[in-house]
KELOLO-155024 format. One line per field, with one value per residue (C-alpha): residue number from 1; x, z, y. Coordinates in nm, 2 decimals, always signed. Layout:
BEGIN
seq <- [NUM_...]
u <- [X_...]
w <- [Z_...]
v <- [Y_...]
! end
This chain:
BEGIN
seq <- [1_2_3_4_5_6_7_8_9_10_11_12_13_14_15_16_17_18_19_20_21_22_23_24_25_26_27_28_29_30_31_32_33_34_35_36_37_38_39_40_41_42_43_44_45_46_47_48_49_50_51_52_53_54_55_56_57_58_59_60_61_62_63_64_65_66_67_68_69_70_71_72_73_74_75_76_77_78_79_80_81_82_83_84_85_86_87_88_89_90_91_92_93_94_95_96_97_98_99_100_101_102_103_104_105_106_107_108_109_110_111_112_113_114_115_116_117_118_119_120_121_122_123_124_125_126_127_128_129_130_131_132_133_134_135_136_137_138_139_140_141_142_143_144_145_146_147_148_149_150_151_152_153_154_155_156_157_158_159_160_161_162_163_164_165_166_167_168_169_170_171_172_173_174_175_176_177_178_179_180_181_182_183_184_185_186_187_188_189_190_191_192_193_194_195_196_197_198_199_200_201_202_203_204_205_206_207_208_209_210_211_212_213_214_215_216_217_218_219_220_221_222_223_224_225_226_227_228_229_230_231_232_233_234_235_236_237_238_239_240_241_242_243_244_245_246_247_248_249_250_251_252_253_254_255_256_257_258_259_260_261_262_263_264_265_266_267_268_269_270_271_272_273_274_275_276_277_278]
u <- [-0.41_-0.47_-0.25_+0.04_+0.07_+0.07_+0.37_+0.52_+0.49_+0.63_+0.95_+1.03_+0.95_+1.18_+1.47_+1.46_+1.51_+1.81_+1.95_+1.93_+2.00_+2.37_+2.34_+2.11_+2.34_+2.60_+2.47_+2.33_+2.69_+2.84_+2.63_+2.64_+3.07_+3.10_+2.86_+3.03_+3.41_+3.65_+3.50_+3.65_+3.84_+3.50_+3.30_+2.89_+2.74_+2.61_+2.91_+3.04_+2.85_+2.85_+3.24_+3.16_+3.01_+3.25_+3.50_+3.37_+3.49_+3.78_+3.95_+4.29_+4.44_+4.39_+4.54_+4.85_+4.95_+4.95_+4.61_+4.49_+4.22_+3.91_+3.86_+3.76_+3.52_+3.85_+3.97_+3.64_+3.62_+3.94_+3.86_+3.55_+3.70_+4.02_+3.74_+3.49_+3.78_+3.99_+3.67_+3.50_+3.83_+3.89_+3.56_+3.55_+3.89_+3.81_+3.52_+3.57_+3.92_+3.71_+3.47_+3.76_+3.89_+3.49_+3.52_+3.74_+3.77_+4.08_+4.14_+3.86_+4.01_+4.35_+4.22_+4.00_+4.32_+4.47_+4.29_+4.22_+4.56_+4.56_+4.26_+4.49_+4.65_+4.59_+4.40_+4.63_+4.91_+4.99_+4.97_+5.34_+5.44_+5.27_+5.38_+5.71_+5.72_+5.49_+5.57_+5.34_+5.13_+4.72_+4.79_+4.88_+4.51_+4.35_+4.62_+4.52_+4.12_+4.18_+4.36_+4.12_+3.82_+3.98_+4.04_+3.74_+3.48_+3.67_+3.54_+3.21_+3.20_+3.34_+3.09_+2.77_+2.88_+2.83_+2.48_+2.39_+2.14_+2.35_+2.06_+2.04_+2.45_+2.39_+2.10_+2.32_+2.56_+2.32_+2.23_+2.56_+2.67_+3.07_+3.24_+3.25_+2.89_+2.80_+2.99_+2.85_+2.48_+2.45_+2.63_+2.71_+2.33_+2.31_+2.52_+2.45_+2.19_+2.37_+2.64_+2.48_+2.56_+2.94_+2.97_+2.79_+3.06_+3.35_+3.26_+3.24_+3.53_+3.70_+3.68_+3.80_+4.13_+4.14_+4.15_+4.43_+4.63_+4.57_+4.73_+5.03_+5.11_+4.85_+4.91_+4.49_+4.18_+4.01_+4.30_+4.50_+4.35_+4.24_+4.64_+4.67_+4.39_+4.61_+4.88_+4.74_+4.54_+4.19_+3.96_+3.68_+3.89_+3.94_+3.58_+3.45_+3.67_+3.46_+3.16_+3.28_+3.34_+2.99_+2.83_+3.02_+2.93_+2.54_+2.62_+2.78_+2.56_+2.25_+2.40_+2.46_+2.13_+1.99_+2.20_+2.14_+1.75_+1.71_+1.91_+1.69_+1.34_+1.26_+1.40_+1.18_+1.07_+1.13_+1.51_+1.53_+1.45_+1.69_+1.98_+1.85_+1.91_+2.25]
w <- [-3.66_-3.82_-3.52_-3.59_-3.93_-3.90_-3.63_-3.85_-4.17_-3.91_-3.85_-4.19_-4.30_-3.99_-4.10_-4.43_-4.32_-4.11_-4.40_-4.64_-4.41_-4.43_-4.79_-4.79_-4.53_-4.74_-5.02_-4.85_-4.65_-5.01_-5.26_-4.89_-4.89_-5.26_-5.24_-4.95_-5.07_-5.31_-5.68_-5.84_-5.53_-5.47_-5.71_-5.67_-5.69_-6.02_-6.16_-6.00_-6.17_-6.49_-6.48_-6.33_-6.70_-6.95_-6.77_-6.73_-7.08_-7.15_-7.03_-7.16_-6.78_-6.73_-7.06_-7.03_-6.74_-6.84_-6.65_-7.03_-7.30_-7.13_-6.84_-6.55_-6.58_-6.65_-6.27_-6.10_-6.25_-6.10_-5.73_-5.74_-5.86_-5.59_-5.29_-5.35_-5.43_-5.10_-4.88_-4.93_-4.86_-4.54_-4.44_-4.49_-4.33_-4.05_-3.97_-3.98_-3.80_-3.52_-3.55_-3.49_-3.22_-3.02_-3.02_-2.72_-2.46_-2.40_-2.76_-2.76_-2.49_-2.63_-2.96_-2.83_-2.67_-2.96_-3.15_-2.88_-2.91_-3.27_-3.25_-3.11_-3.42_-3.71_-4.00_-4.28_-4.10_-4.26_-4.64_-4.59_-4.52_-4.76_-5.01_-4.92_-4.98_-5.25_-5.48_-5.68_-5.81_-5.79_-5.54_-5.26_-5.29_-5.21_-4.93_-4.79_-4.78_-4.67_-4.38_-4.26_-4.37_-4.15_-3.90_-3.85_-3.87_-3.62_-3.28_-3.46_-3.54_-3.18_-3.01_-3.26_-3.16_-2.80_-2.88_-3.07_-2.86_-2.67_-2.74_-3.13_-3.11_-2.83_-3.02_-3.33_-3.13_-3.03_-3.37_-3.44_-3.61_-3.61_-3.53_-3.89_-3.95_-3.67_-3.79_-4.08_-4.02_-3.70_-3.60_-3.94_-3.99_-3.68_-3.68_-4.06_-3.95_-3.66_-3.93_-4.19_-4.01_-3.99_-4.38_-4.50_-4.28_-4.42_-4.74_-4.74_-4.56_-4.80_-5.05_-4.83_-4.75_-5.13_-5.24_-5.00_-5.13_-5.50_-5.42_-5.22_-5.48_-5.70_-6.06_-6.12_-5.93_-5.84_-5.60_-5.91_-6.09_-5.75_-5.75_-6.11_-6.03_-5.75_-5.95_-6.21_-5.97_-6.09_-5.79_-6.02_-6.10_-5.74_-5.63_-5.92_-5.78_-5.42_-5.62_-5.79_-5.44_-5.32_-5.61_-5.54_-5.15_-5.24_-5.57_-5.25_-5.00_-5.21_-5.32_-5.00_-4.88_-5.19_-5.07_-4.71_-4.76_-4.77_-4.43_-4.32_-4.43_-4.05_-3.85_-3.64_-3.86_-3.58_-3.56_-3.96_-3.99_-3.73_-3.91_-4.22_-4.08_-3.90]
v <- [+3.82_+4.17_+4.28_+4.06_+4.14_+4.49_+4.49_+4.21_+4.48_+4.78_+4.61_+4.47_+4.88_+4.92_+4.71_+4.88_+5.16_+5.12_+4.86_+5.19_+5.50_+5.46_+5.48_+5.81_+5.94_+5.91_+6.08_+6.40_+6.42_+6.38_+6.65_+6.89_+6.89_+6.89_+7.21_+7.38_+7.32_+7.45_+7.42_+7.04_+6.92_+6.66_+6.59_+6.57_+6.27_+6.31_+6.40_+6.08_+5.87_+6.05_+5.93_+5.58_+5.53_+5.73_+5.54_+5.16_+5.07_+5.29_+5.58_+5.78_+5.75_+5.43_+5.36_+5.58_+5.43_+5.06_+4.98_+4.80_+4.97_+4.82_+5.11_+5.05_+4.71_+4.48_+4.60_+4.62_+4.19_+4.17_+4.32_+4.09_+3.76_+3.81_+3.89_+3.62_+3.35_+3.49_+3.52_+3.22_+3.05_+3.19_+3.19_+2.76_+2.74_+2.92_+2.77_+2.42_+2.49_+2.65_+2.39_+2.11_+2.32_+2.33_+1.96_+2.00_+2.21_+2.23_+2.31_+2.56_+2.77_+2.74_+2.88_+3.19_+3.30_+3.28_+3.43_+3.74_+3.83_+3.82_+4.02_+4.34_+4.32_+4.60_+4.41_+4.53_+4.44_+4.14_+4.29_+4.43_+4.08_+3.91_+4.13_+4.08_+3.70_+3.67_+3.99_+4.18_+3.94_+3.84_+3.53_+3.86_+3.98_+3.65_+3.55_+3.86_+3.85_+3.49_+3.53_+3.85_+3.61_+3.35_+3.53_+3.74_+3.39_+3.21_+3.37_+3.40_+3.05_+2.93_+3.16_+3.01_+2.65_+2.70_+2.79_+2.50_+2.30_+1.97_+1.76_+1.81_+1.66_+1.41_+1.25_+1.23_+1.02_+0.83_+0.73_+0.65_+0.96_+0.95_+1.33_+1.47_+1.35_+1.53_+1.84_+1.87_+1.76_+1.90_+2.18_+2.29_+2.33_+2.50_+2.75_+2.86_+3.14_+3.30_+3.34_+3.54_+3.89_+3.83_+3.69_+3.98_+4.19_+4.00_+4.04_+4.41_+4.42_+4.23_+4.47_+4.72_+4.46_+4.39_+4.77_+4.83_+4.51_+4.69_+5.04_+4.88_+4.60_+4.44_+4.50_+4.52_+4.61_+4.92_+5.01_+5.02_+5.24_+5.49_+5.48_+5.64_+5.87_+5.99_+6.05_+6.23_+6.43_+6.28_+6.32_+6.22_+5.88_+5.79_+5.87_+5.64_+5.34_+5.45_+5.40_+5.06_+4.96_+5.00_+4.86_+4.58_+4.53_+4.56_+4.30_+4.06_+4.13_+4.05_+3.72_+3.59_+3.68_+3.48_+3.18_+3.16_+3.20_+2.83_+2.79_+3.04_+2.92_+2.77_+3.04_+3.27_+3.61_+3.78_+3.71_+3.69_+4.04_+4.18_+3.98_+4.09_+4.44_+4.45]
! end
């Protein structure tokens, strides 16, 4: 028993480690190049944040250019409103259109085709067109994070079906369950913990998506305002938007954790802690 828990302790110290080394590694790479290159073309860290608060709440650049007297917190609301609204979205549609399609097999093998050659697409190439059609306007931030939400769930979702167990569906049929009871109480269920990895990806992602949507066409967001840094030849401006965007994927990635621990409460440690990790 002793044994177990210390191997059990090991790997959650394990998985910590890896789920924070990108973010150390980040850092030291950071402070090392804004050492090593030409004095205020990168700022340090520090200095980074020392901007990422005289900025939150107001800032003369931001104001000049028509980004509003609040600073940088009205766009950094605006980013995180348009990516959670646009994720979730595609994230639903996707998977119950993928989980429609598993019903048949035909269908199923139709739509994984599909989607591969979608899939040798470039994921911003779609924001031209959107923009195109739908102007500059908020509705082209959460088209786009929908449609790479959408499209990034569906093979996830059509590969986690197939690994439902056929009795667990087979049983509900024989209890009567019609299809979309069996959807939803069956496979849904099912498939909810396989799934955790891939959200957490396309919600971090999203931001990414949603940052490039704000310095093409969006009239607010953090993209906006990394596009009047650029113009003015702030460095420090454009680095705090970086920052925003981080805080914002751990903000994202810790709610979702928080909701999927009840889907999670009967699955095996052992494969809890390596999702928790990826």
């Amino acid at each position: 028993m002793h044994w177990g828990r210390k191997e059990s302790g090991n790997r959650m110290l394990m998985a910590g480690l890896r789920a924070w080394s990108p973010l150390v590694t980040l850092l030291a790479v950071w402070t090392l190049a804004a050492v090593l290159l030409v004095p205020g073309s990168l700022p340090s860290p520090v200095s980074a944040v020392r901007t990422l608060f005289q900025t939150a709440v107001a800032d003369n650049v931001i104001r000049a250019q028509g980004g509003g007297d609040g600073g940088y917190l009205p766009h950094v609301w605006s980013t995180c409103w348009h990516v959670c609204y646009g994720a979730v979205l595609g994230v639903l549609f996707g998977g119950l259109v993928s989980l429609a399609a598993a019903r048949s097999s035909v269908c199923r093998v139709a739509f994984a085709t599909f989607l591969k050659l979608l899939g040798g697409l470039p994921q911003l190439i779609f924001v031209p067109f959107v923009a195109v059609v739908l102007g500059p306007s908020d509705t082209v931030q959460v088209v786009c994070v929908s449609i790479f939400a959408c499209l990034t769930m569906c093979p996830y979702v059509l590969t986690a079906v197939k690994q439902v167990d056929a009795d667990y569906v087979e049983l509900g049929r024989l209890l009567g369950a019609s299809q979309i009871r069996s959807i939803f109480l069956v496979q849904i269920p099912g498939i909810l913990p396989t799934l955790l990895g891939p959200i957490r990806l396309t919600f971090a992602y999203g931001i990414g998506i949603s940052v490039v949507v704000e310095y093409l066409v969006a009239p607010s967001g953090i993209g906006r305002v990394m596009k009047l840094g650029v113009a003015y030849t702030n460095v420090a401006l454009v680095f705090t938007g970086v920052m925003w965007a981080i805080i914002l994927a751990f903000i994202f990635d810790g709610l979702i954790l928080l909701i999927f621990r009840p889907f999670l409460r009967w699955t095996e440690r052992r494969e809890l802690i390596e999702w928790l990790a990826r």
